[in-house]
C-alpha positions as CSV (number, residue, x, y, z in Angstrom):
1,X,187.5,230.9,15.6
2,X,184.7,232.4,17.9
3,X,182.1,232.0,15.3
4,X,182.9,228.2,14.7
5,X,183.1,227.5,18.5
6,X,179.5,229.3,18.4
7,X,178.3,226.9,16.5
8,X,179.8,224.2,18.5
9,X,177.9,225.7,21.4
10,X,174.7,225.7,19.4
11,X,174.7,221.6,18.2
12,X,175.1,220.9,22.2
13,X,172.0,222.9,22.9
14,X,170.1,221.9,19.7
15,X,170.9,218.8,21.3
16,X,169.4,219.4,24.4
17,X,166.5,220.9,23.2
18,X,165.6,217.9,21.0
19,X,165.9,215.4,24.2
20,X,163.0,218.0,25.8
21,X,160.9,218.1,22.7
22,X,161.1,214.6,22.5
23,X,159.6,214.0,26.2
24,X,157.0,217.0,25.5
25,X,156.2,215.4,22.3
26,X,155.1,212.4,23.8
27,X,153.4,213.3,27.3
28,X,151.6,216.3,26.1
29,X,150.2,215.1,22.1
30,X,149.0,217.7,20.1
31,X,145.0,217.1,20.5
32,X,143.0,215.9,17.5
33,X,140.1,218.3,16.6
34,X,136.7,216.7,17.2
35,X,135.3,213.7,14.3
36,X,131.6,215.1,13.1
37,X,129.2,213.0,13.9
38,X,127.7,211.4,10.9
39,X,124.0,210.6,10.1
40,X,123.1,206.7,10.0
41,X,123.0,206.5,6.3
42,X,126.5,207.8,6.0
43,X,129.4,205.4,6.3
44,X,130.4,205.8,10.1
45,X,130.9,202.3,11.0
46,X,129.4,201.5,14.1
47,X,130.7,199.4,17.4
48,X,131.1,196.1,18.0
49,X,128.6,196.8,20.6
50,X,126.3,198.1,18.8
51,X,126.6,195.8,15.3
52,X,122.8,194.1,14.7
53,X,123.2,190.4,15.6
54,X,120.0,190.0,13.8
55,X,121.5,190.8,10.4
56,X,122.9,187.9,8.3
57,X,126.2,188.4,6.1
58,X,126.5,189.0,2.9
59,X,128.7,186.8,0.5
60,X,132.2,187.6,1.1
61,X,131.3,190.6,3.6
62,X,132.5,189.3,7.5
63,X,129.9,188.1,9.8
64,X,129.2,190.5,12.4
65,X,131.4,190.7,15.5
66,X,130.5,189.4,18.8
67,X,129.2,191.9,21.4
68,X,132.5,193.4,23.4
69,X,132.4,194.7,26.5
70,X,135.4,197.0,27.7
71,X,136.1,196.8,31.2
72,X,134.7,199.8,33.2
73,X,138.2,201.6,34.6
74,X,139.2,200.0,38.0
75,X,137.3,197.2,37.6
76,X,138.3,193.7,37.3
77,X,137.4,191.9,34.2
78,X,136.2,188.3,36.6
79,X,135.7,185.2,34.3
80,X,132.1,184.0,34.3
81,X,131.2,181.6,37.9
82,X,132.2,177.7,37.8
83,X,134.5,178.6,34.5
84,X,137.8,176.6,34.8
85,X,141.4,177.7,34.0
86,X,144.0,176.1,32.2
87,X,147.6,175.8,33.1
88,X,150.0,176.1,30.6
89,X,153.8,176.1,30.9
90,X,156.1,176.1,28.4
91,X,160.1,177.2,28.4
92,X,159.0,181.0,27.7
93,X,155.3,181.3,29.0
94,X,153.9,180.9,32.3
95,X,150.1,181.2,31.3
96,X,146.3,180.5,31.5
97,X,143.8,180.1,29.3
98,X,140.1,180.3,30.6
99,X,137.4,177.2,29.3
100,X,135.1,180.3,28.5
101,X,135.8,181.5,25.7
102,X,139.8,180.1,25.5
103,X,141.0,183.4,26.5
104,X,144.2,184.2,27.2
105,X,143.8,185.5,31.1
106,X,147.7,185.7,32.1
107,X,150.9,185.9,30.3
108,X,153.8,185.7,32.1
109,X,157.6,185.8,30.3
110,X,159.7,183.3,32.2
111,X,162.8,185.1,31.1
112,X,162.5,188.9,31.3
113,X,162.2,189.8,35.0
114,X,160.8,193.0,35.9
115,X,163.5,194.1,37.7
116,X,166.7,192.5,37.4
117,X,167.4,189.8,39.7
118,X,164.2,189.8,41.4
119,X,161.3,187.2,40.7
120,X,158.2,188.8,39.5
121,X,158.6,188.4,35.9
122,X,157.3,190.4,33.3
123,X,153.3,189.9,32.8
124,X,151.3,191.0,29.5
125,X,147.8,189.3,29.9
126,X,145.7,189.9,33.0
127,X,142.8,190.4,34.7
128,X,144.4,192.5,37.0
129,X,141.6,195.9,37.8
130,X,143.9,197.9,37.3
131,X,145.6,196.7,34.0
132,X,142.5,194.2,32.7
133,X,144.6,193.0,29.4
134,X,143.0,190.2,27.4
135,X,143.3,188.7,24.2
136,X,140.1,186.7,23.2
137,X,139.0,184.7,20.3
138,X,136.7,182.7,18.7
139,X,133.9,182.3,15.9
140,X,131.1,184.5,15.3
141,X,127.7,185.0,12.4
142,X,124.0,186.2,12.8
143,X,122.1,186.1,15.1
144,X,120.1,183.2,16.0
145,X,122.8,180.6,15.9
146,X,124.9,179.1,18.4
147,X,128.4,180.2,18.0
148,X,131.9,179.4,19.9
149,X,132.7,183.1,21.1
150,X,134.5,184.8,23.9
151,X,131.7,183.8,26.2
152,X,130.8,180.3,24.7
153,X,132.0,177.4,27.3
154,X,134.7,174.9,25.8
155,X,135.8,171.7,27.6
156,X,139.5,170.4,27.8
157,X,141.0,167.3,28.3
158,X,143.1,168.7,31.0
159,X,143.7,171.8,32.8
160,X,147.8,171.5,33.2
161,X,149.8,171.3,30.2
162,X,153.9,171.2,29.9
163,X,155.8,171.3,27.4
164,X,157.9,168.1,26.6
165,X,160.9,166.4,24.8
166,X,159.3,167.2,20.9
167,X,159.3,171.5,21.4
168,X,155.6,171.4,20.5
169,X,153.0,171.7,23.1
170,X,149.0,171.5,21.7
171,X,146.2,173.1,23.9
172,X,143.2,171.6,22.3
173,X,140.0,172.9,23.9
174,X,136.4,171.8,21.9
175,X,133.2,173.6,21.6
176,X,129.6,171.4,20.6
177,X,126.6,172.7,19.6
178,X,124.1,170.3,17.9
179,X,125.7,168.2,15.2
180,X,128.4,171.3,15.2
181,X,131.8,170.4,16.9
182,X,134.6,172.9,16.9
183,X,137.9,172.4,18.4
184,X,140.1,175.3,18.6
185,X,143.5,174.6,19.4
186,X,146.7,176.6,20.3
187,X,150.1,175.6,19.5
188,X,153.2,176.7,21.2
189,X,157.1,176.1,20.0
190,X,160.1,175.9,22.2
191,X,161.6,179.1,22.5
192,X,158.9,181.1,20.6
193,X,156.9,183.7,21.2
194,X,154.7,182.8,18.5
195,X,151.4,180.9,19.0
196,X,149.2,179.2,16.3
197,X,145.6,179.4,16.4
198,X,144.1,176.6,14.6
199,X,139.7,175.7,14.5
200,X,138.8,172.4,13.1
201,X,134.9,172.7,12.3
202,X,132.7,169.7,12.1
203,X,129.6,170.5,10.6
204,X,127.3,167.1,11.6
205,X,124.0,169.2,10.9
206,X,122.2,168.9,7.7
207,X,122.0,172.8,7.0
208,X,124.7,174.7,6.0
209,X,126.5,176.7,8.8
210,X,128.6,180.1,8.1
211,X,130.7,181.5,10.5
212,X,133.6,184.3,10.2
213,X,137.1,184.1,12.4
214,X,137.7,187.4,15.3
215,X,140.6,188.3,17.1
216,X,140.6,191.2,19.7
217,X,142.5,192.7,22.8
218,X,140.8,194.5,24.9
219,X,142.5,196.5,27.5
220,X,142.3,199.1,30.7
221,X,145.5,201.4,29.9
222,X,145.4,204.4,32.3
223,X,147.9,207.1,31.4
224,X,151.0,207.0,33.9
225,X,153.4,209.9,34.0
226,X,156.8,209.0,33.4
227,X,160.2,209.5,34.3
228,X,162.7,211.8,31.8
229,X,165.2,209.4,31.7
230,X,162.9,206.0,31.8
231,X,162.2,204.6,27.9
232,X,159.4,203.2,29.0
233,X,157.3,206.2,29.9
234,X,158.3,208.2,26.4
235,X,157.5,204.8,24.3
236,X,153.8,204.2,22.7
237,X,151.6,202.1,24.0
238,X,148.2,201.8,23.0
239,X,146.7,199.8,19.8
240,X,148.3,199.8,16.5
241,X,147.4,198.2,13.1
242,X,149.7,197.2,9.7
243,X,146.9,198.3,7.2
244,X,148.8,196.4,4.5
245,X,150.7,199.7,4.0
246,X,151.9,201.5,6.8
247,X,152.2,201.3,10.3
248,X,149.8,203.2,12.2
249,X,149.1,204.1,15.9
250,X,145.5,203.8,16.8
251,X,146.3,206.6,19.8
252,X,143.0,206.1,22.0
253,X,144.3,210.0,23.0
254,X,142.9,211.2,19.9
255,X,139.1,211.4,19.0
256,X,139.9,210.3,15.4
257,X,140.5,206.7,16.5
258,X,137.8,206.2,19.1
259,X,135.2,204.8,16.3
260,X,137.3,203.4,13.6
261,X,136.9,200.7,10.7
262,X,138.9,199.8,7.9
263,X,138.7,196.7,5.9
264,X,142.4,195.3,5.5
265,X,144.0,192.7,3.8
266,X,147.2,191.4,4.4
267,X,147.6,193.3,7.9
268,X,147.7,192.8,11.5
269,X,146.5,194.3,14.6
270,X,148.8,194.8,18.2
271,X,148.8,196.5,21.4
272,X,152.5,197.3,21.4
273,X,154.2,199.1,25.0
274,X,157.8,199.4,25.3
275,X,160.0,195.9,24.8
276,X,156.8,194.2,24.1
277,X,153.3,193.8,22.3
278,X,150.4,191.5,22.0
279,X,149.9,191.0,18.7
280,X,147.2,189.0,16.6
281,X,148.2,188.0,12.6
282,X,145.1,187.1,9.8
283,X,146.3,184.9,7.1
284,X,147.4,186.2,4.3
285,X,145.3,187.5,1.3
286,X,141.9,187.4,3.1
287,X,140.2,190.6,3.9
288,X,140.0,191.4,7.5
289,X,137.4,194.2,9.3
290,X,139.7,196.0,12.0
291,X,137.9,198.3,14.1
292,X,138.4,199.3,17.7
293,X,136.3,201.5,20.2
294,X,137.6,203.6,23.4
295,X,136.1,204.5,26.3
296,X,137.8,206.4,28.9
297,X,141.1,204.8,30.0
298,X,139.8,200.9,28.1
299,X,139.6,200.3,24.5
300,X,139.3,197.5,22.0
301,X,141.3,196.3,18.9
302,X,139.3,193.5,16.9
303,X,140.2,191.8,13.4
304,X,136.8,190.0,11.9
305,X,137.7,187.7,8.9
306,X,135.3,186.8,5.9
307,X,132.6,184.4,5.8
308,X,132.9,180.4,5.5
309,X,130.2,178.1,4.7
310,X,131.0,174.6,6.0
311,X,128.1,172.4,4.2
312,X,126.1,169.9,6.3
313,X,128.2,166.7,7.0
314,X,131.6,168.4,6.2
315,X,134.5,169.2,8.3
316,X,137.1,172.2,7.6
317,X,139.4,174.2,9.1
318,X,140.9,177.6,9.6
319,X,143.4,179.8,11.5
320,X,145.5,182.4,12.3
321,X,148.7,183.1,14.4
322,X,149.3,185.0,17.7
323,X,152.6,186.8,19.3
324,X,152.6,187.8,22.8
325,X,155.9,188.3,24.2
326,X,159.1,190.7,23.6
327,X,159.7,192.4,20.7
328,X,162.2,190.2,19.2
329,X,163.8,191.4,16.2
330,X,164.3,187.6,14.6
331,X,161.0,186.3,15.9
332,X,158.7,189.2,15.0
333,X,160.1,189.1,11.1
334,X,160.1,185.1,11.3
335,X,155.8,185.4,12.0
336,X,155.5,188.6,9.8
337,X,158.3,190.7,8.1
338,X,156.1,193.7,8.5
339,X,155.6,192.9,12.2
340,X,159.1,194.3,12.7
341,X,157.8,197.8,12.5
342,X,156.8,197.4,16.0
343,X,160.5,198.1,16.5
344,X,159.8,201.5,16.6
345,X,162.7,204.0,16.1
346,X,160.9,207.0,15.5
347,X,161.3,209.5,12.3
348,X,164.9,208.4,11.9
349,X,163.7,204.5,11.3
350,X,165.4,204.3,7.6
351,X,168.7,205.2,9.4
352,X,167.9,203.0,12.9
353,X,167.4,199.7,11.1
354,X,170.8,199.0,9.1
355,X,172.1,200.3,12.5
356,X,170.2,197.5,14.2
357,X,171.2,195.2,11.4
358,X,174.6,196.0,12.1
359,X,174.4,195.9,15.6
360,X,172.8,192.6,15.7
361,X,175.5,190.4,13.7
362,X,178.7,192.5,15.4
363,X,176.8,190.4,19.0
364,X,176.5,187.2,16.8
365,X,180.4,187.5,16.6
366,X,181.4,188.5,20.4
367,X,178.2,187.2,22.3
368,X,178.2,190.6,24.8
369,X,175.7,193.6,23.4
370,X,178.5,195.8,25.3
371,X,181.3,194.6,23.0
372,X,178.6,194.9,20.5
373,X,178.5,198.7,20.9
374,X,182.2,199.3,21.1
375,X,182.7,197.7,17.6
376,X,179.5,199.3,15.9
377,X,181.2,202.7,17.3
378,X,184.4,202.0,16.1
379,X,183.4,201.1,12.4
380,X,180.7,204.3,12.6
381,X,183.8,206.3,13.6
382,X,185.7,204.7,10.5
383,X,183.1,205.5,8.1
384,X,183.1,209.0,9.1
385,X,186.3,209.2,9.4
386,X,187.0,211.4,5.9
387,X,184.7,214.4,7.5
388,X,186.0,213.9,11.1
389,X,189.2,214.3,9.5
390,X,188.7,217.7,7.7
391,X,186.9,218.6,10.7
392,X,189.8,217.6,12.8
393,X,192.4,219.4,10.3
394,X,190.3,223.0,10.6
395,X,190.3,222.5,14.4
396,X,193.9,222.0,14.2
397,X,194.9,225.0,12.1
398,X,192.8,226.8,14.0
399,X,194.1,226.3,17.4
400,X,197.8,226.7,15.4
401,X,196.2,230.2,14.3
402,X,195.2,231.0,18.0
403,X,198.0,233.3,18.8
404,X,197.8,235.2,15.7
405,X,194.2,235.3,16.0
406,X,194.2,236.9,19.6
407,X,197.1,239.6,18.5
408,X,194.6,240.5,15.7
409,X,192.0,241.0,18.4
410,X,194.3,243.0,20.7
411,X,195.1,245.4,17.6
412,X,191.9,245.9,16.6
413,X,189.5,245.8,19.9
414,X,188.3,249.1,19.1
415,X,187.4,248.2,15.6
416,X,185.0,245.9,14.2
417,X,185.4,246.7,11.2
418,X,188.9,246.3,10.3
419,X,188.7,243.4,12.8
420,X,186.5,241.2,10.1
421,X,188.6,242.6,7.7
422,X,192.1,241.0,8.8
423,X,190.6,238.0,10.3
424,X,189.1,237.2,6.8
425,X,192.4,237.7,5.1
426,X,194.0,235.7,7.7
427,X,191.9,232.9,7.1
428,X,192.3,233.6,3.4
429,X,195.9,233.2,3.4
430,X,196.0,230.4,5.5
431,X,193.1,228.7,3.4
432,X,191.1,228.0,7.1
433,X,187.3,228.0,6.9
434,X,186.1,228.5,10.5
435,X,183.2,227.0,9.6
436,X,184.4,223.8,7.9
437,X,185.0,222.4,11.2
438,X,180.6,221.8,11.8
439,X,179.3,220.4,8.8
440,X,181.0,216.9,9.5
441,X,179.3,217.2,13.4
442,X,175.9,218.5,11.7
443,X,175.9,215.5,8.6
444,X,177.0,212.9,12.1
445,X,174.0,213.7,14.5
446,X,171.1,212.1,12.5
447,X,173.3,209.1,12.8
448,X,174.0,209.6,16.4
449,X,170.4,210.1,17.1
450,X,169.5,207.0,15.4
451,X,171.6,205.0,17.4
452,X,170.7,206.8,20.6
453,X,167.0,204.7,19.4
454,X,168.3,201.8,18.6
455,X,170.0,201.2,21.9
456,X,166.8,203.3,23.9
457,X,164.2,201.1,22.2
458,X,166.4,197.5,21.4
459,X,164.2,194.9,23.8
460,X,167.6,192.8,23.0
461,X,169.8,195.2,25.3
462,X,166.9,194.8,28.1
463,X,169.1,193.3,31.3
464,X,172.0,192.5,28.7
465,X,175.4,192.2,31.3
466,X,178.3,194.2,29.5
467,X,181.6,193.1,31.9
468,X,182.7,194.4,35.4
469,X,179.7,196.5,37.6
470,X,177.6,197.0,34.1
471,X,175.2,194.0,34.6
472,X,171.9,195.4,33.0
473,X,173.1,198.1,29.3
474,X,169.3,199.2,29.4
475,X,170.0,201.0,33.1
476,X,171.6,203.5,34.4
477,X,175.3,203.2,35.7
478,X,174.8,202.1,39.3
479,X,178.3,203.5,40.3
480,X,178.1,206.3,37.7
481,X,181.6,205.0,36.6
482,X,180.8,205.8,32.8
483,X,179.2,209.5,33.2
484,X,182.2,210.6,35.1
485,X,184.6,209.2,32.1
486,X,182.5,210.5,29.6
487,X,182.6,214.3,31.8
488,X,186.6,213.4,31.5
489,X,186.6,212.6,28.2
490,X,184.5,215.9,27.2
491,X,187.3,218.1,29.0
492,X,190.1,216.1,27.3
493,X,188.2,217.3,24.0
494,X,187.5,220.9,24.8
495,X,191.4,221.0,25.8
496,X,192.4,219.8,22.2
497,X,190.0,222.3,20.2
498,X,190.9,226.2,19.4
499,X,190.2,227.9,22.5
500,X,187.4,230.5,22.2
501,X,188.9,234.3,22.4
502,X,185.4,235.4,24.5
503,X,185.9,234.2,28.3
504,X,182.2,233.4,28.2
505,X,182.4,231.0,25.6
506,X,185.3,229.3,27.5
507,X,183.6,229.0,30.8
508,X,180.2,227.6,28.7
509,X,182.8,225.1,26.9
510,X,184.2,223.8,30.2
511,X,181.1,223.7,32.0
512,X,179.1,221.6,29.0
513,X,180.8,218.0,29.6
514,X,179.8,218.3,33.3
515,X,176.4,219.4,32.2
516,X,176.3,216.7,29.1
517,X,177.5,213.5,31.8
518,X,175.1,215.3,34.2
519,X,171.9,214.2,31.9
520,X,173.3,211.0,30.5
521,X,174.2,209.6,34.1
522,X,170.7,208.3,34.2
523,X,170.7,207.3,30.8
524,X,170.6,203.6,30.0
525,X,174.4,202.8,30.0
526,X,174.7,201.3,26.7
527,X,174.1,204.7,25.4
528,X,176.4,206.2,27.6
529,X,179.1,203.4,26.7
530,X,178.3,204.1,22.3
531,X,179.5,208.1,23.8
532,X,182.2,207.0,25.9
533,X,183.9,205.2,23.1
534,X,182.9,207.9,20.7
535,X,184.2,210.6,22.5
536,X,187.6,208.2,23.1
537,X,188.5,207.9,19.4
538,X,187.3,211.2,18.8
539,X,190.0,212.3,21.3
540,X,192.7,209.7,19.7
541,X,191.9,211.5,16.2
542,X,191.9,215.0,17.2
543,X,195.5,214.5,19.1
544,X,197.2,212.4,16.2
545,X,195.9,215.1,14.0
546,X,197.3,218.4,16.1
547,X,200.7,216.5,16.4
548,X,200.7,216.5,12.5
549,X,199.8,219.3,12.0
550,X,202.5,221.0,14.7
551,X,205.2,218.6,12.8
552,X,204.4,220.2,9.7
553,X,204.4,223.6,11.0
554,X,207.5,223.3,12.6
555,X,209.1,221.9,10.0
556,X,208.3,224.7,7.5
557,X,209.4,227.0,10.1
């Protein structure tokens, strides 16, 4: 009995010891050993800054990128004098797009507030000095030729646009050069966080014109130090790519991405931070250049397409497809299936998905992501229910045994020996494997961890009202109502379990709900609700199954 409440006593501070590793993990990243610099005939690809304009593409290679600059930390990135702004307001966005370039300046998400209740909403896009975050586009080839880039001046047939009755709103804004006319366009849905990118090119000259489609995000991301119990501070954020393969975090904290290039086809490039990304999405089946450059707290993420040639007197037209906004589940797979990697549960992802999954349609049928919870607990509970009940049956027989157990230990205090010996036969006899009772607890916690990600790291739980004072799942318990039940609950459980025969271990058993409620009480309280209900059938279980057990016993006797 001692040994198997050892190992009880070990899981809780395994446990413990993950939730530091986890936080030291992510503030304090193991650092990448230096890249060797390479000689200029080796394959090093080179900046954006620093790519010859002067050079002409080959066929099928992508036309050089425009010249980036990142903004200098602390500085604001100012749009060029007399350059107007458009308005744009649809049922989701709150945003403007600058006539230079037709970047997006500001993003504002009409429904996710930053604090709950409170007006400032959540912002992505911004020229903030502090936080410069832009996403710019445009068309780019060698040098010598006029080109609608980042810095090229469009006109607009307005500078406010609403959305209306139909759920589409156009932003058309048009670029001329010569006989060349290009009119990039972006196209926003009701409700959607997705945003098409369209260019219809007009080639009026009577010389052929080639040109290759960009995408990049440039940002000033100065490393904040975070709070233990706030998800924010322990997710990523930084740029990230889907190299048609895997998902892969460009960390700008690590030398290995500061000067990197990959040609990619069928993938994606985002700046992901917790609950939300900025995401840019080449069409599929044509090659893309990804690179992306750091310098001090700024970097840049860029996607370059392959060449077109649109002949003299033709018109043609291209495109890709943006997603700025939360990190919804539906809408990220709806643009891209692989886009829903961004939901990032960590190294338990195979086992934090179906838990998603199943999460998701239990809130289709009650509507409340707190009733949500309750139900994915229960049926968790019911699929482990065979190993919770052997475990429950050792635990049982072994608190029956207790008595027994502590006259053996009174015999034989003075020796160990014979101790082992009649404790063994003891258990032998009574066919009790102290140890029985952990492997169901051991084969649960991956599980348990999983879902302690998907509720962390869920952008649908963000502000999500359960019932009564729990108005916002991803916070802490204002009242810390659900830490003191869970610190109850934890007793009730340490009451129904074999007591431990060592005083020590009993005091450490007592004192390890208060300790447990003590770290989750400023734990989001969805997670402290999944472990409230948890520990609440656990307690059901464990109580149905000592009564049985006691019937039996005392009707043998």
């Amino acid at each position: 009995m001692t040994n198997q409440l050892r190992y009880f006593l070990w899981i809780g501070l395994l446990l413990l010891l993950w939730f530091n590793y986890t936080l030291w993990s992510e503030h304090f990243p193991a650092t990448a050993l230096p890249v060797a610099t390479q000689s200029q005939n080796s394959s090093t690809p080179t900046l954006a800054n620093d790519v010859p304009q002067s050079a002409a593409p080959h066929a099928g290679a992508p036309a050089p990128a425009p010249s980036a600059s990142l903004p200098p930390p602390g500085a604001a990135a100012t749009a060029p004098a007399g350059a107007a702004v458009i308005h744009v307001r649809t049922d989701v966005y709150d945003l403007e797009i600058s006539t230079v370039g037709g970047t997006l300046e500001k993003v504002d998400l009409l429904k996710y507030a930053k604090i709950k209740g409170q007006a400032p909403r959540v912002q992505l896009e911004n020229t903030a000095p502090d936080s410069t975050y832009l996403l710019q586009s445009g068309l780019t080839g060698p040098a010598g030729a006029a080109y609608p880039t980042q810095t090229a001046r469009f006109s607009t047939p307005s500078l406010d646009y609403s959305m209306g009755p139909s759920g589409e709103l156009q932003v058309p804004l048009t670029w001329q050069s010569g006989g060349l006319t290009v009119t990039k366009t972006f196209v926003f849905h009701r409700g959607s966080y997705r945003i098409g990118l369209t260019y219809a090119i007009h080639n009026g000259t009577a010389q052929p014109w080639t040109f290759s489609q960009y995408a990049q995000l440039v940002r000033n991301d100065p490393r904040t130090s975070g709070s233990y119990f706030d998800p924010g501070s322990k997710a990523y954020h930084g740029p990230a790519i889907w190299n048609g393969h895997e998902y892969v975090k460009l960390d700008p904290a690590s030398s290995d991405y500061h000067h990197y290039a990959r040609e990619v086809t069928g993938g994606w490039i985002a700046v992901p931070q917790h609950d939300f990304v900025s995401a840019v999405v080449p069409p599929k089946g044509a090659p893309y250049h990804f690179t992306s450059e750091v310098s001090g707290t700024s970097y840049l993420l860029a996607a370059t397409g392959p060449v077109h040639t649109a002949a003299p007197g033709t018109a043609l037209a291209i495109g890709q497809t943006l997603f700025v906004g939360p990190t919804l589940h539906a809408q990220l797979e709806q643009t891209d299936p692989t886009l829903t990697y961004l939901d990032d549960y960590g190294k338990l992802t195979i086992l934090a998905r179906p838990l998603f999954w199943l999460l998701s349609h239990a809130h289709r049928l009650t509507g409340n992501w707190g009733v949500a919870i309750i139900l994915v607990t229960v049926l968790l509970k019911l699929l482990f229910y065979p190993l919770s009940e052997a475990s429950g049956r050792s635990m049982a027989k072994m608190k029956a045994l207790g008595p027994r157990i502590k006259n053996i230990q009174e015999t034989y205090k003075d020796d160990k020996e014979q101790l082992g010996r009649a404790m063994m036969e003891l258990y032998k006899r009574e066919k009790v494997n102290p140890v029985s009772g952990c492997l169901p607890m051991i084969l649960q916690f991956p599980v348990f961890i999983a879902f302690y990600w998907v509720l962390l790291y869920s952008v649908e739980l963000r502000q999500a009202p359960f019932m009564f004072w729990i108005q916002d799942l991803s916070s802490r318990d204002p009242y810390f109502i659900l830490p003191a039940i869970m610190a109850l609950t934890g007793f009730l459980q340490f009451k129904l379990n074999p007591a431990p025969a060592d005083p020590v271990q009993a005091k450490m058993f007592m004192i390890m709900p208060l300790m447990m409620a003590g770290m989750f009480a400023f734990f989001p309280s969805g997670l402290v609700l999944y472990y409230v209900v948890n520990s609440l059938l656990a307690i059901a279980q464990q109580w149905n199954i000592n009564r049985r057990i006691t019937a039996a016993a005392g009707s043998r006797s």
